[in-house]
N, C-alpha and C positions, 0 to 999 in steps of 0.2 A: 504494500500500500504506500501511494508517496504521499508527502506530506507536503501539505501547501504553506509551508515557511521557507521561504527561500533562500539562500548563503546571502551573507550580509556584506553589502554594500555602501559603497562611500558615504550614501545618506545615511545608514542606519547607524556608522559609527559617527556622524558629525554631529553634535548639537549644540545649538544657537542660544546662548545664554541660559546657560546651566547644566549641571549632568541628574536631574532628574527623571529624565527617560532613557538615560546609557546602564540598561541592565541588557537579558537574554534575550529577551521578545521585547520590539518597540511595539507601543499601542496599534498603531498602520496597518504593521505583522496582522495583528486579530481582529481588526477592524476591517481589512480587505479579505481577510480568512474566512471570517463571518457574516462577510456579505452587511456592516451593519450602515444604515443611513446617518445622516448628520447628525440629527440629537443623538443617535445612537451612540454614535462614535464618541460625538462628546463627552457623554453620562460616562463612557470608559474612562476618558481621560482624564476626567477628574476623581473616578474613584483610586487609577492605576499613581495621581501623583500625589493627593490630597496630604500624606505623611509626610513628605519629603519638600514638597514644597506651597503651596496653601493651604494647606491644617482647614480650621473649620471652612474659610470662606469659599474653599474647593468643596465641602461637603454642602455648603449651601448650594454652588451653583452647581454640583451633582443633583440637588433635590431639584433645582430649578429644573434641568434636562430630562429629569423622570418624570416632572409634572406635565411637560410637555408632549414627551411618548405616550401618556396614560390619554389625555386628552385628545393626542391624534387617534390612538387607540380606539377610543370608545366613540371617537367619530367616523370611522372608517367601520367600524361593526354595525353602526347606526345606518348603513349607508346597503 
């Protein structure tokens, strides 16, 4: 089975003010892996950095991003 993580490249070891996303897997990795859309992706990324680098106010704009999935959600079910 292959796995859809790919050998890493110049972008995945550059990063742009700060090394809060230079671990194994960059966000991107699972975000494209997972097929996830915008809020989607975002709601990752602030839960994947909240520790490291915006403590609560990453966890608020994590809630912000889930409120807005929940709400596309329940309008797209509506539909």
């Amino acid at each position: 089975m292959e796995s859809s993580v790919t050998e890493p490249t110049f972008t995945d070891s550059k990063q742009v003010g700060g090394s809060h996303y230079l671990k194994a897997i960059q966000p991107w990795d699972i975000i494209d892996a997972w097929d996830l859309d915008f809020w989607e992706g975002n709601a990752l990324k602030y839960l994947l950095r909240y520790k490291e680098k915006g403590g609560l106010q990453d966890l608020d704009k994590l809630q912000h991003y889930l409120d807005k999935i929940r709400q596309n959600y329940a309008n797209e079910s509506q539909t």
